[in-house]
C-alpha positions as CSV (number, residue, x, y, z in Angstrom):
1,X,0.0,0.0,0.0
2,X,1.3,3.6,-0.9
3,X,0.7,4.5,2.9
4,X,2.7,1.7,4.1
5,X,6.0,1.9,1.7
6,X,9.7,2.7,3.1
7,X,10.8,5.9,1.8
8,X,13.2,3.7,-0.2
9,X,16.3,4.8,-1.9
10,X,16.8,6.5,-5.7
11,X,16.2,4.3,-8.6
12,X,19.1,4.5,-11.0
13,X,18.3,6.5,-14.0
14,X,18.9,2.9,-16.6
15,X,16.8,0.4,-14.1
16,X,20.3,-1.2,-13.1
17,X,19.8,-3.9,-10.5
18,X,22.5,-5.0,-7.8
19,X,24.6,-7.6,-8.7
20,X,23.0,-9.2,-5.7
21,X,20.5,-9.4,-7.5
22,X,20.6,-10.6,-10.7
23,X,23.1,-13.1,-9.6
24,X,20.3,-15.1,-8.1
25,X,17.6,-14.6,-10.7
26,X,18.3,-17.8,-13.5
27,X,17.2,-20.0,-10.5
28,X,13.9,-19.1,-9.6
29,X,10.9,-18.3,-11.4
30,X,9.8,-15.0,-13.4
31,X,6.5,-13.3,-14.5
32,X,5.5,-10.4,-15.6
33,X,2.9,-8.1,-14.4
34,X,1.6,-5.3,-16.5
35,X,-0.9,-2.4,-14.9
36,X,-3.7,-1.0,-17.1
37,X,-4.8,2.5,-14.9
38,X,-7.8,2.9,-16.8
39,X,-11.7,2.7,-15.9
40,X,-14.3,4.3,-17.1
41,X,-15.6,5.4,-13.3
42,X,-14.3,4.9,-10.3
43,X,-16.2,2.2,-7.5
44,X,-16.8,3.8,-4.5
45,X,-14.9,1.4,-2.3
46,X,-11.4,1.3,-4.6
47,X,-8.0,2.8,-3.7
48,X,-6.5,1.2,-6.9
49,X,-4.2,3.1,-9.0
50,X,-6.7,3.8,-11.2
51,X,-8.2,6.9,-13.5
52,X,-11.1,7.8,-15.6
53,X,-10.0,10.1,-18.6
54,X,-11.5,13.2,-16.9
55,X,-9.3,12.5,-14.5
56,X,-6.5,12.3,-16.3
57,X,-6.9,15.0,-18.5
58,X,-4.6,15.7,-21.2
59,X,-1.7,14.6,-19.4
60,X,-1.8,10.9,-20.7
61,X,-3.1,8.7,-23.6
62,X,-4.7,5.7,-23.3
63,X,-4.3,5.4,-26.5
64,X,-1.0,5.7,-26.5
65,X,-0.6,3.9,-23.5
66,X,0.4,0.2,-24.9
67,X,3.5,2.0,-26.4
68,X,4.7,3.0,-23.2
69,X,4.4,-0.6,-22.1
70,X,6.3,-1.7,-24.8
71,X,8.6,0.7,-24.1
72,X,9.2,-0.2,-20.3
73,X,9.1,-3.7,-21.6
74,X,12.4,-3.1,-23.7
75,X,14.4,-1.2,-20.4
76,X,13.4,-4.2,-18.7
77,X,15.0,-6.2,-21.3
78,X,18.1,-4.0,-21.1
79,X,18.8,-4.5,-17.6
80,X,17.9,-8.2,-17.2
81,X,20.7,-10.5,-17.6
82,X,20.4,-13.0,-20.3
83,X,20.2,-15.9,-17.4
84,X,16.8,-14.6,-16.8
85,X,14.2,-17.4,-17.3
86,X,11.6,-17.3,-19.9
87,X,8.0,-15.7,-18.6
88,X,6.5,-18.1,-16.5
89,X,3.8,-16.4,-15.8
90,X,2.0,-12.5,-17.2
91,X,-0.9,-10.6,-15.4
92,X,-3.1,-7.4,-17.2
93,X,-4.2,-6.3,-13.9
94,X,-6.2,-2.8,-12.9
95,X,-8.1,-0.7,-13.6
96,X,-10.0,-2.5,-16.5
97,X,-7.2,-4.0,-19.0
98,X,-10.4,-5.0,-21.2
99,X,-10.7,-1.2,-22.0
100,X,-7.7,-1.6,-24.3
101,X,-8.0,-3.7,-27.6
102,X,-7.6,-7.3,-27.5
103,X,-4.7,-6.8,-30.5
104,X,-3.0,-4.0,-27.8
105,X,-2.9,-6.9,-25.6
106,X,-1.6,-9.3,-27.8
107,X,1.2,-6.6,-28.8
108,X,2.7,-6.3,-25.2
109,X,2.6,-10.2,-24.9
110,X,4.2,-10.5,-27.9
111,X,6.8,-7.9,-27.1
112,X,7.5,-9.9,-23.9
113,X,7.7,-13.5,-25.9
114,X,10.3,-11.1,-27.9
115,X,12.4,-10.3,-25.2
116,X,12.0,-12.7,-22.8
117,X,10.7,-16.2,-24.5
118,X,7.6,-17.3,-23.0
119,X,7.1,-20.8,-21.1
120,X,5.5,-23.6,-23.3
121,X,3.1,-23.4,-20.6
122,X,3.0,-19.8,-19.6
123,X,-0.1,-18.4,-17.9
124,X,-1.7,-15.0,-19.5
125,X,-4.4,-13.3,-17.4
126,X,-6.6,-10.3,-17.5
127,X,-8.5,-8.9,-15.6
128,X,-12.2,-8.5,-17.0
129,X,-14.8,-6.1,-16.1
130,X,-18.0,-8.3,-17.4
131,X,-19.3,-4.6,-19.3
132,X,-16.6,-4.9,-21.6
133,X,-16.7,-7.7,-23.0
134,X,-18.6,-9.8,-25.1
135,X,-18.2,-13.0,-27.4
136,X,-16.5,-11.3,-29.9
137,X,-13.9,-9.5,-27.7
138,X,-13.4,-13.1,-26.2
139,X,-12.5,-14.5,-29.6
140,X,-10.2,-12.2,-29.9
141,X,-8.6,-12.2,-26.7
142,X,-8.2,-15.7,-27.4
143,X,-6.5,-15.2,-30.5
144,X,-3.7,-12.6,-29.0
145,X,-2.6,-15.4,-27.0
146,X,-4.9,-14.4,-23.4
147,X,-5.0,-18.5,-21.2
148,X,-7.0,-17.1,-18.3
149,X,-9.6,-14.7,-17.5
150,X,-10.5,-13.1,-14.2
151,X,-14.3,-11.3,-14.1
152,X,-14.8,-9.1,-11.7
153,X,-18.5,-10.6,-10.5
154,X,-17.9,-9.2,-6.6
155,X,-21.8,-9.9,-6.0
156,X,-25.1,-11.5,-7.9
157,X,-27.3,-9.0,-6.1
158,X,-28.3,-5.6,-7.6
159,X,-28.4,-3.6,-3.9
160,X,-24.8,-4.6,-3.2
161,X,-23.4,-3.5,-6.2
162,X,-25.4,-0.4,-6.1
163,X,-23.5,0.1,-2.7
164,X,-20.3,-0.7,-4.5
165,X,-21.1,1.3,-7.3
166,X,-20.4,-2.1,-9.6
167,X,-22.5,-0.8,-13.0
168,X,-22.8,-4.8,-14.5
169,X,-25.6,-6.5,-14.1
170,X,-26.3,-9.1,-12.3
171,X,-26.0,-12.2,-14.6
172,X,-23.6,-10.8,-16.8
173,X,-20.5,-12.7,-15.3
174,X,-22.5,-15.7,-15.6
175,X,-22.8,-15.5,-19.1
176,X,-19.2,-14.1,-19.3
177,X,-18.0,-17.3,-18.3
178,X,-20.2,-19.3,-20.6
179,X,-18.7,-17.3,-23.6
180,X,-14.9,-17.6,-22.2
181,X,-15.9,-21.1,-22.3
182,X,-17.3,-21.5,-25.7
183,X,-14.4,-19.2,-27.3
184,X,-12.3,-21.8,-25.8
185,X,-11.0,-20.6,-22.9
186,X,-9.8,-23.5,-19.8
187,X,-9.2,-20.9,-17.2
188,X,-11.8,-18.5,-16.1
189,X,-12.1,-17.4,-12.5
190,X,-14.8,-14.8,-11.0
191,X,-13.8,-12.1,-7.9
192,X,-16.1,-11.9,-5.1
193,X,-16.6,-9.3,-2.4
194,X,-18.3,-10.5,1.0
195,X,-19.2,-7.7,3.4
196,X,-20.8,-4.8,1.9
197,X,-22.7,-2.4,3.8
198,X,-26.5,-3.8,3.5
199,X,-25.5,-7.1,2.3
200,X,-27.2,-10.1,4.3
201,X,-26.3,-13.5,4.9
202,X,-28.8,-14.6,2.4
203,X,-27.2,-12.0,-0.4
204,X,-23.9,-13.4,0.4
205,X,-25.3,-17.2,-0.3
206,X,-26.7,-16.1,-3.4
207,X,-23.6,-14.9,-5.1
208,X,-21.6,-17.8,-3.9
209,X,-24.1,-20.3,-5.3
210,X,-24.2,-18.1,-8.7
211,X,-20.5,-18.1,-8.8
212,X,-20.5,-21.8,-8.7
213,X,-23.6,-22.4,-10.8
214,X,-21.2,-20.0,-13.6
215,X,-18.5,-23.4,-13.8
216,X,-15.4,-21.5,-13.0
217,X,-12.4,-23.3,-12.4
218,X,-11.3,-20.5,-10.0
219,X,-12.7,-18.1,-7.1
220,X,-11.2,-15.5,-5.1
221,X,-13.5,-14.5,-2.0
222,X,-12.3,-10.8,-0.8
223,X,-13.5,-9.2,2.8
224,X,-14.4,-5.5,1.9
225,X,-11.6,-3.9,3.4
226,X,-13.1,-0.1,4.1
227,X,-9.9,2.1,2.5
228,X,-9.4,6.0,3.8
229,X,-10.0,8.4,1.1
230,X,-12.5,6.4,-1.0
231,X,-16.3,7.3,-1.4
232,X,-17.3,4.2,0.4
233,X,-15.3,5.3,3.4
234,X,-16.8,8.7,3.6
235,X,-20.7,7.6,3.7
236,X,-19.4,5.2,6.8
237,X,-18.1,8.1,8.3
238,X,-21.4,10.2,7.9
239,X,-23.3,7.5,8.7
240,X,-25.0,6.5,5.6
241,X,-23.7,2.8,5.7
242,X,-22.5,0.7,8.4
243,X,-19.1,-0.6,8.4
244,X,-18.8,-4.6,7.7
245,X,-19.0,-6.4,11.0
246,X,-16.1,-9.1,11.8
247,X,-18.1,-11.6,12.9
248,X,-20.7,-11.5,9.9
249,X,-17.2,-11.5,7.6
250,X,-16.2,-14.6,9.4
251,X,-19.4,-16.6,8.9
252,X,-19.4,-15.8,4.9
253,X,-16.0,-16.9,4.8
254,X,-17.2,-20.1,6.5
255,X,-19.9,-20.3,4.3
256,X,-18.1,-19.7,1.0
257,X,-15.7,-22.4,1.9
258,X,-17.7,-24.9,2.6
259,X,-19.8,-24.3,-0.7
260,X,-16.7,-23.8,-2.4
261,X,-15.2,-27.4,-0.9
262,X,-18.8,-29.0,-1.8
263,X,-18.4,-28.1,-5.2
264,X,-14.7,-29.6,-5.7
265,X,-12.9,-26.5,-5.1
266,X,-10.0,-26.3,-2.5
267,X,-8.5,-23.1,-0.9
268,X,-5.1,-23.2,-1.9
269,X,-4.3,-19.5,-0.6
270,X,-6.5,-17.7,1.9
271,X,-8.7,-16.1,-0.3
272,X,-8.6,-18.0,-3.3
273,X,-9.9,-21.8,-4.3
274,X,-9.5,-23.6,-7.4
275,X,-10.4,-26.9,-9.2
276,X,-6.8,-28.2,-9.0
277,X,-3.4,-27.6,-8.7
278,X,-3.5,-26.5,-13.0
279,X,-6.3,-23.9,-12.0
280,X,-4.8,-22.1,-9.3
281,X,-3.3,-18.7,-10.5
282,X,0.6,-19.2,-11.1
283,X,1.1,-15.8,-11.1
284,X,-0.2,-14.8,-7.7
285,X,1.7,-17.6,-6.8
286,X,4.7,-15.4,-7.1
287,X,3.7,-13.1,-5.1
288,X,3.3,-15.6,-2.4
289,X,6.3,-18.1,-3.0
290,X,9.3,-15.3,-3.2
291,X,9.5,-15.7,-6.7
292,X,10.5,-12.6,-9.0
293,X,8.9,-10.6,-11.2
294,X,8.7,-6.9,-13.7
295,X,5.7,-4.5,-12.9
296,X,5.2,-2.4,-15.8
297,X,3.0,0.7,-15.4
298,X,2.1,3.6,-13.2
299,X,2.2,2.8,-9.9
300,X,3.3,-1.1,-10.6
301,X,5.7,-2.7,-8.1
302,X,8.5,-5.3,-8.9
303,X,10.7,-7.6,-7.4
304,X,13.9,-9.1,-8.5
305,X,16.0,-11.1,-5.9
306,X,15.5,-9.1,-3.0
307,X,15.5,-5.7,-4.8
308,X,11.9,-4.5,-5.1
309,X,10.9,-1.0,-6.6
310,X,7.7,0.4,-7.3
311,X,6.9,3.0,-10.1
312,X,5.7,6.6,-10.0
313,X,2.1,7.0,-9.4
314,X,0.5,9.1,-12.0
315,X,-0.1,7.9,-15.8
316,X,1.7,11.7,-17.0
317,X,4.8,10.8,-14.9
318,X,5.2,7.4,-15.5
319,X,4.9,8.4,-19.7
320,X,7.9,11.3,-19.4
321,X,10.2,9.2,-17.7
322,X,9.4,6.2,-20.0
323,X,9.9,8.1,-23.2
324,X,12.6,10.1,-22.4
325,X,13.8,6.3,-22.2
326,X,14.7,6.8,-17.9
327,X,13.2,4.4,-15.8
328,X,10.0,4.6,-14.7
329,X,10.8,3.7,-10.8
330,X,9.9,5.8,-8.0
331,X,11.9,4.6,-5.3
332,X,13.4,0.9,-4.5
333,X,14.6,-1.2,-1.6
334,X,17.0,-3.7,-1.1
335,X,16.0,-6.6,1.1
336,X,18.1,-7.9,4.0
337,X,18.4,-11.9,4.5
338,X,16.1,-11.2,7.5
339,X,13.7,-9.2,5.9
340,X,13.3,-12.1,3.3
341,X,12.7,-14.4,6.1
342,X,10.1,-12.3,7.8
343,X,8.5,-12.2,4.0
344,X,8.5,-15.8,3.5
345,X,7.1,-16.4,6.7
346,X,4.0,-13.5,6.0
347,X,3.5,-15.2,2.6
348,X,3.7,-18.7,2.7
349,X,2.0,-18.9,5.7
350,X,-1.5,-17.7,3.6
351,X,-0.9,-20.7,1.6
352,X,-2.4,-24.3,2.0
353,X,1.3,-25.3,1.7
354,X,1.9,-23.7,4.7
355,X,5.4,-22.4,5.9
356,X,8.7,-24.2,6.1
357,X,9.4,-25.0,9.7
358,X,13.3,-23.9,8.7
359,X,12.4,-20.4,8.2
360,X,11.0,-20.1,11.5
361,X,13.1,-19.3,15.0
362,X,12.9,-21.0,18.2
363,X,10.2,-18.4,19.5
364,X,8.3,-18.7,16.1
365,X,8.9,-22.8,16.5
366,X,7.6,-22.4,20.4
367,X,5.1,-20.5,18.4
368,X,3.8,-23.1,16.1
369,X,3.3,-25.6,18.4
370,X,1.1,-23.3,20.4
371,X,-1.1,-23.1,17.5
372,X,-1.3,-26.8,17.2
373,X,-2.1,-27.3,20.6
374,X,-4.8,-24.0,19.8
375,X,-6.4,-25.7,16.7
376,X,-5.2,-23.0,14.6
377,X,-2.5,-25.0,12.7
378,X,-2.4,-28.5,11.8
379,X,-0.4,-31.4,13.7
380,X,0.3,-33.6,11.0
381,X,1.7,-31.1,8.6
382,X,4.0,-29.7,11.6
383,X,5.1,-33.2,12.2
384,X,6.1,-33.0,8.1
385,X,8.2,-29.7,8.7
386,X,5.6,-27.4,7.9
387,X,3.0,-24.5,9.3
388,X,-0.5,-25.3,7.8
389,X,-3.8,-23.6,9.4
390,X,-6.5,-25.1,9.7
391,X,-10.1,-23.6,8.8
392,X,-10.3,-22.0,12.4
393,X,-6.9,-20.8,11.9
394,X,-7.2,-19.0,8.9
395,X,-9.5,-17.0,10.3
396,X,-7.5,-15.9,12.9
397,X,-4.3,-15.5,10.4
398,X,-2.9,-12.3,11.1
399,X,-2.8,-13.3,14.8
400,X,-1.2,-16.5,14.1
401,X,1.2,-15.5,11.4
402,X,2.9,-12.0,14.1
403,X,3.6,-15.2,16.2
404,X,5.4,-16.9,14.0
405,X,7.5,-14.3,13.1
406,X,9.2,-13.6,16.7
């Protein structure tokens, strides 16, 4: 979060890495994550990096923008060593990358395949919001080499996305996933949102059984986290709403999982399930396994080995420093061996894998015991080197995970 960042230090004008770090890069895996900043209206409960063109005025192009991409793309290019592995993994994340042509898309995968190679078996995701496509754009997106789609459903009931100011309608995700699936599409997954102001427990089953009744092969389940600043936050504050309450968020999660695990899907990170080990997405996986990868865009955030850097903010910035050829980066940090640790430990503790025993210390050992003998973490998987929660414990993560980290 911008709130939460270390000042950091300079980004050198080229992009250049530490040797540290691209010393260590051929041996782990590398994705790619490119940020579209454009909607055409903000939701009232997002803090995203995100602009409609009125708000951006005539200080960036979103027609131009893919050209900026490609350009970022090639600096990225210049200052990865050739030992870099091919593209495991690219995310069009947002904003609404479905506001840009499929062929726009396909151009900035193809620019990455140029300068990177792409796996046999690379994973390409964007993120879909259900207006904006149809079963035409689907072809297409199809055709500029798109694997997986992610729909952004949050609910199936029209008074909680009025509250979230969500402009689809209801059963358009459904049939968004039928058409991913008839363009030929074996990856779709649909976003949900659970605790919105006014929705009830019977809302929240409603959406989870649409969801399912859709056939994804994914679902993410997200509490509403109430940001400062958005519009959302400011009708709590008057009153107008009442902020999500913890336990009601508990119970939906509950719910959810157990509908989710009914229908053959298993949680595999906190707040994600999937049909299998194929459907879960590889590059969030990243994220969570300490793997490396290039953010491209305003605002994006990277990380390469230890050294992580995020970009400047604002869509006009972010295009004079990209084509006056400088890098794009705002600021960057360079991770100690502890600080990795302590990463590790946050991270892979959210996954169904659970967290090496090794990376723990003797207070966060003492510690994991503790949650085996609470019912929080799982005995057999700490018996097999590893911290695994249990349903009761993942709803008590954050609690359980601070442990673990003394």
């Amino acid at each position: 979060m911008p709130g939460t960042l270390p000042e950091g230090e300079p980004v050198p004008r080229n992009g250049s890495l530490p040797a540290s770090a691209t010393q260590e890069l051929g041996n782990t895996p590398f994705g790619v994550y490119v940020h579209v900043p454009f909607c055409r209206a903000r939701c009232g409960y997002c803090d995203f990096n995100t602009y409609t063109a009125t708000e951006l005025g005539g200080g960036a192009s979103q027609a131009a923008y893919p050209d900026l991409v490609t350009q970022e793309i090639d600096l990225a290019a210049a200052v990865l060593p050739r030992t870099t592995p091919q593209v495991s993994a690219i995310f069009f994340g947002g904003g609404t990358p479905t506001l840009l042509a499929p062929e726009r898309l396909g151009q900035m995968i193809q620019k990455i395949n140029m300068n990177f190679g792409l796996a046999p078996d690379a994973e390409v995701t964007v993120e879909a919001n259900p207006e904006t496509v149809g079963p035409a754009e689907l072809d297409r997106l199809l055709a500029a080499g798109v694997t997986r789609l992610s729909f952004g459903m949050q609910s199936a009931v029209p008074h909680v996305l009025r509250v979230l100011d969500r402009d689809h309608q209801p059963g358009r995700p459904a049939d968004c996933v039928r058409w991913a699936r008839e363009a030929g599409f074996e990856h779709v997954s649909l976003d949900l949102i659970y605790g919105t102001p006014g929705e009830s427990d019977a809302d929240w089953d409603e959406s989870v059984r649409a969801a399912l009744a859709a056939g994804p092969d994914h679902v993410s389940a997200y509490a509403l986290i109430v940001e400062d600043g958005t519009r959302l936050a400011a009708k709590i504050a008057r009153g107008e709403l009442t902020r999500p309450d913890d336990d009601a968020m508990a119970d939906r999660y509950l719910a959810a999982d157990a509908a989710f695990a009914a229908a053959g899907m298993s949680w595999y990170e906190l707040s994600n399930w999937a049909t299998g080990p194929g459907s879960a997405c590889q590059h969030n996986l990243l994220y969570w396994t300490d793997g490396n990868w290039w953010g491209i865009g305003p605002g994006a955030h990277s990380h390469v080995s230890g050294t992580r850097w995020w970009n400047l903010r604002h869509p006009a910035a972010y295009a004079q420093r990209v084509s006056a050829e400088v890098s794009p980066g705002q600021a960057r940090e360079v991770l100690t061996d502890e600080d990795r640790r302590l990463e590790r430990i946050l991270l892979t503790t959210r996954l169904a894998t659970g967290c090496p025993v090794t990376d723990l210390r003797p207070a966060g050992r003492a510690a994991a015991e503790g949650a085996v003998t609470a019912g929080l973490a799982q005995a057999s998987a700490l018996a097999a080197g590893r911290v695994v929660l249990t349903t009761r414990g993942r709803l008590l993560a954050d609690a359980v995970i601070r442990d673990l980290t003394d």
